[in-house]
C-alpha positions as CSV (number, residue, x, y, z in Angstrom):
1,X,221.5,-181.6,-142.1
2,X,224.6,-178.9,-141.9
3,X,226.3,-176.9,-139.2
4,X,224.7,-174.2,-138.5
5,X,227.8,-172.2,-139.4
6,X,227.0,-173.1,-143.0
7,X,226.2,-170.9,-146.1
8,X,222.3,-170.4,-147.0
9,X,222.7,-172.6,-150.1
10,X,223.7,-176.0,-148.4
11,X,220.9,-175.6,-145.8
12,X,218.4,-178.8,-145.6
13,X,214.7,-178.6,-145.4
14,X,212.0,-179.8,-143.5
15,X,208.8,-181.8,-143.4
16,X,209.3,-182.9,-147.1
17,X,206.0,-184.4,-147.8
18,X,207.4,-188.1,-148.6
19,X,209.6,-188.3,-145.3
20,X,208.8,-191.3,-143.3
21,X,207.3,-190.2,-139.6
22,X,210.5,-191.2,-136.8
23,X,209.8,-192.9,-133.3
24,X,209.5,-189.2,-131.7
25,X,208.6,-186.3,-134.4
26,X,208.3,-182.8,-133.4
27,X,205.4,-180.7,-135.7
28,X,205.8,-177.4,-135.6
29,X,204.6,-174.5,-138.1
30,X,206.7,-172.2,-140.2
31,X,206.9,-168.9,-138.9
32,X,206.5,-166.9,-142.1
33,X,204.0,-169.3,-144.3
34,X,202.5,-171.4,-140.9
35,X,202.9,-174.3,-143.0
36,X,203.6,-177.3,-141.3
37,X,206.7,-178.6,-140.1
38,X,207.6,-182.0,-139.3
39,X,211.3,-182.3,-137.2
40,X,213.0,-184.8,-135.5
41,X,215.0,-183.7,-132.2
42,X,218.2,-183.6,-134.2
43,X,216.9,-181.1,-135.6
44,X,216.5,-178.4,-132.5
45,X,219.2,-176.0,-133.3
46,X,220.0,-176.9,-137.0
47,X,219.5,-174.4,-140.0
48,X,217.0,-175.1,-142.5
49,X,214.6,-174.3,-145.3
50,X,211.1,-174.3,-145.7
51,X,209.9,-176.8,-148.0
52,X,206.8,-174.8,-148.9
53,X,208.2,-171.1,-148.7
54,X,212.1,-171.7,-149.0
55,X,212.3,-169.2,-145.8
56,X,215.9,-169.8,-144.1
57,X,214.5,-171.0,-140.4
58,X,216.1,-172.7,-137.3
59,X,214.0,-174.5,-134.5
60,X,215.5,-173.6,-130.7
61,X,214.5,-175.3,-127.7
62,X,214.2,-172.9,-124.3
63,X,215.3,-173.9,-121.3
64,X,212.0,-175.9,-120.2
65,X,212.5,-177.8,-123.4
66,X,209.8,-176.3,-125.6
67,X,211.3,-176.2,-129.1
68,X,209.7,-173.5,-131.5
69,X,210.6,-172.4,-135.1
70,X,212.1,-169.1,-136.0
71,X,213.1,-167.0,-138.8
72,X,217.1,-166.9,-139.6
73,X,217.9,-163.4,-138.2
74,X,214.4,-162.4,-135.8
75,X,214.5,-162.8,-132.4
76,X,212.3,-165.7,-130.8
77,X,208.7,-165.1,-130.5
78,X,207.4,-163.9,-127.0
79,X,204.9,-166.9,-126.4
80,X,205.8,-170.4,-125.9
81,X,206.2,-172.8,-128.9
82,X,203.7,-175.6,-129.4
83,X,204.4,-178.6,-127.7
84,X,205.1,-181.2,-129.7
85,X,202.4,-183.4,-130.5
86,X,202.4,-187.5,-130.7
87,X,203.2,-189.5,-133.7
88,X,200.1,-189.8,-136.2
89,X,198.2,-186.7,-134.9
90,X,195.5,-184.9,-136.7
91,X,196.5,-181.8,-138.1
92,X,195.4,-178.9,-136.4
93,X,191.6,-177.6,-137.0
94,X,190.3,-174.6,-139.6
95,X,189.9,-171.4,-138.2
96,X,186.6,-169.6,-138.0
97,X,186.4,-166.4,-140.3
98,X,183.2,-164.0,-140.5
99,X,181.2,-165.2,-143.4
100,X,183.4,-168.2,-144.0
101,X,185.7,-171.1,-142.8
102,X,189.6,-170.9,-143.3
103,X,191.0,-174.3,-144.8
104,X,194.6,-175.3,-144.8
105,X,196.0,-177.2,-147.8
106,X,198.5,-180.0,-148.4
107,X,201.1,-177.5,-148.8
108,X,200.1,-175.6,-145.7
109,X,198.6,-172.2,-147.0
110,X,195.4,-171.4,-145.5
111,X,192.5,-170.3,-147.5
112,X,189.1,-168.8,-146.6
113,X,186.4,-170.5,-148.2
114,X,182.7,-168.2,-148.2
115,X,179.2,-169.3,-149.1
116,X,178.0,-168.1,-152.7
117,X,175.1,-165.9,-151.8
118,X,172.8,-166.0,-154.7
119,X,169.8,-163.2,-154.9
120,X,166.4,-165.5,-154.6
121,X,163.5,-165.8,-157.2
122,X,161.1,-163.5,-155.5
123,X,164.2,-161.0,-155.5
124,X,164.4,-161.1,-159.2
125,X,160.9,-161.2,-160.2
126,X,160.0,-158.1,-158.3
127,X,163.1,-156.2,-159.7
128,X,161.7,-157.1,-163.3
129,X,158.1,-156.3,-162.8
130,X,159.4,-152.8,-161.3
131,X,161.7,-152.3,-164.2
132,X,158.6,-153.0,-166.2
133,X,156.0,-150.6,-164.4
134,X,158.4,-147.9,-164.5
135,X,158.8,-148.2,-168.9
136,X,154.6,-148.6,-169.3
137,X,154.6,-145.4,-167.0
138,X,157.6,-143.3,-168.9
139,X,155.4,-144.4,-172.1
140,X,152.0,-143.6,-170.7
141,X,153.7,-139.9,-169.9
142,X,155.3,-139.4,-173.1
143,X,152.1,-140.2,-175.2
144,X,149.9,-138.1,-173.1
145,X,151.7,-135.1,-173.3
146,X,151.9,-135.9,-177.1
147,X,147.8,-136.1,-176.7
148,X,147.7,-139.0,-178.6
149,X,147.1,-141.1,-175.0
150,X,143.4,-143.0,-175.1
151,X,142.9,-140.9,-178.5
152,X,141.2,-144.6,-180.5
153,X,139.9,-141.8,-183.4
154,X,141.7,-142.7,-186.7
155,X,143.8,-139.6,-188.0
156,X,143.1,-138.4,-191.2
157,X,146.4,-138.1,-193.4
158,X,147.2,-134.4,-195.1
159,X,149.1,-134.8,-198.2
160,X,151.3,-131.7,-198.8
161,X,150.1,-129.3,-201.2
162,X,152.9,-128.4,-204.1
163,X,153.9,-125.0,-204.3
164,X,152.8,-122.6,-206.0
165,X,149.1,-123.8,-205.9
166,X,147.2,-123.0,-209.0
167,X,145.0,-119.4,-208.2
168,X,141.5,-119.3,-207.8
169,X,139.2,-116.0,-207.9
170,X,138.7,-114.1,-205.1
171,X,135.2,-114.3,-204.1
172,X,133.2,-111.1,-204.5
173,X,131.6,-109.7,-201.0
174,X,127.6,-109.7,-200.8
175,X,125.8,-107.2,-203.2
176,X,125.4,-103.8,-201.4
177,X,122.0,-103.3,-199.6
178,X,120.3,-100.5,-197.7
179,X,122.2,-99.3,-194.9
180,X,122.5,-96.1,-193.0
181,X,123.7,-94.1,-196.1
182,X,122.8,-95.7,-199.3
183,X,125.3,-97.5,-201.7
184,X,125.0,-96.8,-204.8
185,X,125.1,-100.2,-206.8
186,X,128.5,-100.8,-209.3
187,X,128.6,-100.2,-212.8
188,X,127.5,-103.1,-215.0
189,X,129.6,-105.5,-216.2
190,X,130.3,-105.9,-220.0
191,X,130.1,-109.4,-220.7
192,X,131.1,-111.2,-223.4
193,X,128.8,-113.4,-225.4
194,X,129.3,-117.0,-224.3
195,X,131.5,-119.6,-226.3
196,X,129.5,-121.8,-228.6
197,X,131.2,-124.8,-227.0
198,X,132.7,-124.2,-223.2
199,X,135.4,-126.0,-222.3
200,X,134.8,-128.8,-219.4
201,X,135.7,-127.8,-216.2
202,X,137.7,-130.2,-214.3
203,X,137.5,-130.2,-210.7
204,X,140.9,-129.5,-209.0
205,X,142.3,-132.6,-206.8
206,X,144.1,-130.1,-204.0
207,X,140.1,-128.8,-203.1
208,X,139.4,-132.0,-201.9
209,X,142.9,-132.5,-199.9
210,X,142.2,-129.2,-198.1
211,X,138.4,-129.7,-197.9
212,X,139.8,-132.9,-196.0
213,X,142.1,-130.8,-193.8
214,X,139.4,-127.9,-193.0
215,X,137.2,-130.9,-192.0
216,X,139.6,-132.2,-189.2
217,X,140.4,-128.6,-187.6
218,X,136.7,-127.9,-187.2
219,X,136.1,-131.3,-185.7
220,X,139.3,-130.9,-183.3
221,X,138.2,-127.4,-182.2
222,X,135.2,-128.5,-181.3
223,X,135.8,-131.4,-179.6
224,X,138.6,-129.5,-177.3
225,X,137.2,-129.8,-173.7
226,X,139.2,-126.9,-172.7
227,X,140.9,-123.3,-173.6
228,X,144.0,-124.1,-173.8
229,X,143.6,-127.2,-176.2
230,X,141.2,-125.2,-178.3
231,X,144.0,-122.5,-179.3
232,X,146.1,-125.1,-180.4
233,X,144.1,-124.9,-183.5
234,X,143.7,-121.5,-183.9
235,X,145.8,-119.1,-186.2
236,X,146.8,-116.7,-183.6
237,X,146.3,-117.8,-179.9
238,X,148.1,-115.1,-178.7
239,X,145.3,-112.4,-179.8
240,X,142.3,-114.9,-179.4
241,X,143.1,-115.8,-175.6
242,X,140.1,-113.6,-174.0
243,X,137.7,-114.4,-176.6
244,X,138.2,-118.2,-176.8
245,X,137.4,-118.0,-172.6
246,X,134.2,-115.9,-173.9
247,X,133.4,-118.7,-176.4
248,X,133.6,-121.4,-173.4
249,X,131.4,-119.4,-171.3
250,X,128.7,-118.8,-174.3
251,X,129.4,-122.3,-175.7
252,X,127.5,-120.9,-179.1
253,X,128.6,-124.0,-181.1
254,X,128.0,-128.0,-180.0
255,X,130.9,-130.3,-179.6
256,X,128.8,-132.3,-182.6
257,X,127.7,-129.4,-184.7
258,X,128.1,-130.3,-188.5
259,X,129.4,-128.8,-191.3
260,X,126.5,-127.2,-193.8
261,X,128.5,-126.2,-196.4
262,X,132.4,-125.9,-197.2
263,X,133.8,-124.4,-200.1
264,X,137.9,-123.5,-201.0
265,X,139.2,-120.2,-202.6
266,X,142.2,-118.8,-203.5
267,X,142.9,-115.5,-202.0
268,X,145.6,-114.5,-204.7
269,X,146.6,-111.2,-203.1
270,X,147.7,-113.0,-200.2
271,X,148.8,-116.1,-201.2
272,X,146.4,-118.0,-199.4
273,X,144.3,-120.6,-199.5
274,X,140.7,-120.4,-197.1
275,X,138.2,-122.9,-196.6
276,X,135.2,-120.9,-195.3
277,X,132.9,-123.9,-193.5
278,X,129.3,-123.2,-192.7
279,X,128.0,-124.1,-189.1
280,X,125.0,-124.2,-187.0
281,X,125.0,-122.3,-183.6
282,X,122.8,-123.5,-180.8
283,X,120.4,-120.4,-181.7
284,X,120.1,-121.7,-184.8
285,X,121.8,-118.9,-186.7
286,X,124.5,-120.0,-189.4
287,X,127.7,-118.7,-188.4
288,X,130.8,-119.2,-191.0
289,X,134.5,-120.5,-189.6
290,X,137.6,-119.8,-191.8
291,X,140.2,-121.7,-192.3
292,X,143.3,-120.6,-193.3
293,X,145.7,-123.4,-194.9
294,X,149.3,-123.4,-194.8
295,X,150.9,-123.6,-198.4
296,X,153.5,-126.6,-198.0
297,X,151.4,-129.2,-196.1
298,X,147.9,-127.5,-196.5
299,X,146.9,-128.3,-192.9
300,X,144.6,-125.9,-191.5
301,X,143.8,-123.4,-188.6
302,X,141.0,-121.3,-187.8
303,X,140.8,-117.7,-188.0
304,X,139.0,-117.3,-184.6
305,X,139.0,-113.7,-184.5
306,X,137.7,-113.5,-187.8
307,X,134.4,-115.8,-186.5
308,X,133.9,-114.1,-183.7
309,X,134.0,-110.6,-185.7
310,X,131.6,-111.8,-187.8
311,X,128.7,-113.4,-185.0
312,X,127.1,-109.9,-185.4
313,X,126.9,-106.6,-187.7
314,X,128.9,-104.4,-186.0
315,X,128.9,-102.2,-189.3
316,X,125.6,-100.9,-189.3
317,X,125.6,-99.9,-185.3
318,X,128.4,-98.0,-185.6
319,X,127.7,-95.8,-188.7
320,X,124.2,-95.2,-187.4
321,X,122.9,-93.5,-184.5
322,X,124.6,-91.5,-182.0
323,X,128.6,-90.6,-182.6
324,X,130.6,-93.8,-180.5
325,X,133.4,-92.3,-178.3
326,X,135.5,-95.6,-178.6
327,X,137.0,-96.6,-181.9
328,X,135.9,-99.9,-183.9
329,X,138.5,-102.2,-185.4
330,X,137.4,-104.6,-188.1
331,X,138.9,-106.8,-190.9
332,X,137.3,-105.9,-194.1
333,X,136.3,-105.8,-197.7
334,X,136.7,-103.0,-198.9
335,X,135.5,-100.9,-202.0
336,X,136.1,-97.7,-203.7
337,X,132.8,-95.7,-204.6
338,X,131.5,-93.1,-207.2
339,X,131.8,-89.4,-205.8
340,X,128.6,-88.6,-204.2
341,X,127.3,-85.8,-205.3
342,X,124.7,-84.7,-202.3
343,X,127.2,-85.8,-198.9
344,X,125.4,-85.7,-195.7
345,X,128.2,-84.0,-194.3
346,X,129.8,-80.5,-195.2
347,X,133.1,-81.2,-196.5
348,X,135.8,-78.2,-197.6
349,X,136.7,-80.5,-200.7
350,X,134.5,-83.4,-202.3
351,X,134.9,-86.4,-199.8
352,X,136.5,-90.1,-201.0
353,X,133.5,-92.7,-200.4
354,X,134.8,-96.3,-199.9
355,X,132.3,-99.4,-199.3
356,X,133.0,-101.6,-196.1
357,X,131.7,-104.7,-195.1
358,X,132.7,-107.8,-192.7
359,X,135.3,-110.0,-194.6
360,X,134.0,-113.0,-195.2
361,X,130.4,-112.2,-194.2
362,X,126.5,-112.0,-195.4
363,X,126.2,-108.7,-193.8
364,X,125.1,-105.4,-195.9
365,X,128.1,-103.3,-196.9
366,X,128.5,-100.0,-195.4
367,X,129.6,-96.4,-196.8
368,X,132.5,-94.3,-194.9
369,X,133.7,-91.0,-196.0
370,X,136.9,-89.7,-196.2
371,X,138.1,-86.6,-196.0
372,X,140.1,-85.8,-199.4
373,X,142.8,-83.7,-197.4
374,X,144.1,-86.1,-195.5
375,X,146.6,-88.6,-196.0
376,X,145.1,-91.4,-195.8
377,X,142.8,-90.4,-198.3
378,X,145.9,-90.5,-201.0
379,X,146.8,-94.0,-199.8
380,X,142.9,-95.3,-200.2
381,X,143.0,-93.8,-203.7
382,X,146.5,-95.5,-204.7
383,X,145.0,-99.0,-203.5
384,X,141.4,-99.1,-204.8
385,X,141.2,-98.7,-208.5
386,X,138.4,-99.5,-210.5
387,X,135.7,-101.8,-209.0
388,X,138.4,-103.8,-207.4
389,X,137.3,-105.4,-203.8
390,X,140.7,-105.4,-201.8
391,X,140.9,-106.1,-197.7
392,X,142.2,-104.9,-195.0
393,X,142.6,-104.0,-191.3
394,X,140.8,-100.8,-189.8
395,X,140.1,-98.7,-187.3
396,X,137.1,-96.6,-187.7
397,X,136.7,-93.5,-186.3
398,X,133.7,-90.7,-185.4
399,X,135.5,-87.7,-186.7
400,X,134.1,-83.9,-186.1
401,X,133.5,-82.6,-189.3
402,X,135.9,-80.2,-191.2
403,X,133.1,-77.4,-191.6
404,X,130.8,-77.8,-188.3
405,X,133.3,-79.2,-185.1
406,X,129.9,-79.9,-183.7
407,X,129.0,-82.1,-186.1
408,X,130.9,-85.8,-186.2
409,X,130.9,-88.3,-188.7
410,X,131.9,-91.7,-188.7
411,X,135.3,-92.5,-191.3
412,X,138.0,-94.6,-191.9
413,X,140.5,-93.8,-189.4
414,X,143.8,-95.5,-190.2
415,X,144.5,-98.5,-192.1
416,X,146.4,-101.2,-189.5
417,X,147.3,-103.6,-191.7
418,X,146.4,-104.3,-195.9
419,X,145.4,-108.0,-196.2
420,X,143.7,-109.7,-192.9
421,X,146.4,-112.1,-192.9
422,X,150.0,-111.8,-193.1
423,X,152.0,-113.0,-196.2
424,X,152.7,-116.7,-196.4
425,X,156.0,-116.9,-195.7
């Protein structure tokens, strides 16, 4: 121990953990760690260190003779020091903390020891299995909007077609039969006398690849339970909105109605290839679906609009009978014919004649005049040469005649659109 007068360096310190306890020890605790101190009386007004915290302290007694412990430089604490306490006496208790117990160590810091909480079993499993409900139902979501949710049918692979496809010919329409005016029948062929020896014909792989593909669009349409899923296979749902509700009201065709026939052509003037598939109606009455196929994969869609053109004649009505006040759209085959040389109608100049009939149809071709002054007779001309069959898009007309305004007669209005399908991009 020093004078209290005494630099900071020579200053003693107490409580050192191997001094020996006197007859009359005072224990006290530091004022800046709260470690604790162990003094002797000849201590009380002597300047000191810490041993734990190396804080300069001095203990002072107040006039009742309580000694306490203070910083070097702050003024004594309010309340009274601790008394001192009797050789050999337990150190003082923990203090209570929420959630925990405060310890005090050997070298008097205190320290707050807390219970590990751990989260139970039950906790845990139900976390998982509601991790593992919500996956199956993000997956359950996915694949139904994907329609391939409880679909156990096994899906028929479409190789892609190469491009260009080899051509095919165009198939002819049906021979000309009696109809409101009469068609006079084409020239005869010429026909070259046959080979002595023809060549074997060797049926082309890519027919039964898009035979394959015609196959599944059929069965998908007609399996569709509603609208909506039905024009996912058609070629232009768009146009064929109205009539596919019509075709779910009328439900012509069974969910199970089987193919007949199916056959594959070229249509070389559009680039295409069709699959035109026989089927059964519920009346009994064969009605033919086709199917366009796209050139790169060769999967399928149906021409809707083009099946449910051709469920009756609509030809034949319109050409005969009283003049029709509404106009009559139609995708066609159509045909240039000789000049007639006794017209039913008057004409100022001798009337173009062109053969019509349902594309893609059994139905008996019709005869339409056309007037030779008007433009659209110069355009018809230009496109049908020969006895070539070419199609197209019309709207047919009942036009008052150039001689007699009193007298109409049915014609080819305008031409909407040459080919009934687009060109294959």
């Amino acid at each position: 121990m020093t004078d209290p007068s005494s630099s900071g360096a020579d200053l003693p310190t107490f409580g050192g953990q191997d001094e020996q306890p006197l007859a009359q020890v005072l224990h006290l605790a530091c004022p800046a760690c709260n470690g604790e101190l162990t003094l002797e009386p000849a201590h009380v007004g002597v300047e000191g260190f810490c041993p734990e915290c190396l804080v300069p302290i001095i203990a002072r007694s107040d006039p009742s003779g309580q000694v306490a412990v203070h910083r070097l430089g702050a003024e004594p604490a309010a309340t009274p020091p601790a008394s001192p306490a009797p050789q050999g006496s337990p150190p003082p208790p923990p203090r209570p903390s929420v959630g925990g117990t405060v310890l005090q160590t050997r070298s008097g810091f205190f320290v707050e020891a807390r219970p590990l909480r751990r989260p139970s079993g039950l906790v845990l499993g139900l976390s998982f299995f509601l991790v593992l409900v919500a996956i199956l139902v993000a997956g359950g979501v996915s694949l139904r909007r994907s329609g391939e949710l409880f679909n156990f049918t096994r899906s028929e692979s479409i190789v892609p077609v190469p491009v260009p496809l080899a051509t095919a010919p165009m198939e002819r329409s049906a021979p000309p039969a009696a109809t409101a005016e009469p068609v006079p029948p084409p020239p005869p062929e010429v026909k070259a006398a046959p080979p002595a020896a023809a060549p074997q014909t060797v049926e082309d792989p890519r027919n039964a690849i898009l035979a394959a593909a015609a196959r599944k669009t059929v069965r998908d349409f007609l399996t569709a339970a509603r609208p909506w899923e039905k024009l996912v296979h058609v070629l232009e749902p768009e146009e064929d909105l109205l009539s596919i509700l019509e075709f779910k009201d009328l439900d012509p065709l069974a969910a199970d109605a089987e193919i007949r026939e199916l056959k594959t052509i070229r249509v070389e003037a559009e680039r295409r290839w069709v699959s035109l598939a026989t089927v059964p109606e519920r009346n009994g009455i064969m009605s033919t679906l086709c199917l366009v196929h796209r050139e790169d994969n060769g999967s399928a869609k149906l021409d809707f609009s083009l099946y449910w053109q051709n469920r009756a004649d609509l030809l034949t009505p319109f050409a005969a009978g009283e003049p029709k006040k509404e106009p009559l759209t139609l995708r066609v085959h159509l045909r240039r014919l000789p000049e007639a040389t006794s017209p039913t109608v008057d004409f100022a100049s001798p009337p173009l004649r062109f053969a019509l009939s349902q594309a893609y149809s059994s139905f008996a071709p019709v005869a339409f005049p056309v007037s030779a002054a008007t433009p659209l007779a110069a355009e018809l001309s230009a496109r049908t040469t020969g006895d070539a069959t070419i199609s197209a898009i019309v709207e047919l007309h009942w036009t008052p005649s150039e001689t007699d305004p009193t007298q109409p007669y049915p014609t080819i209005h305008k031409v909407i659109q040459w080919g009934i399908w687009a060109a294959n991009e």
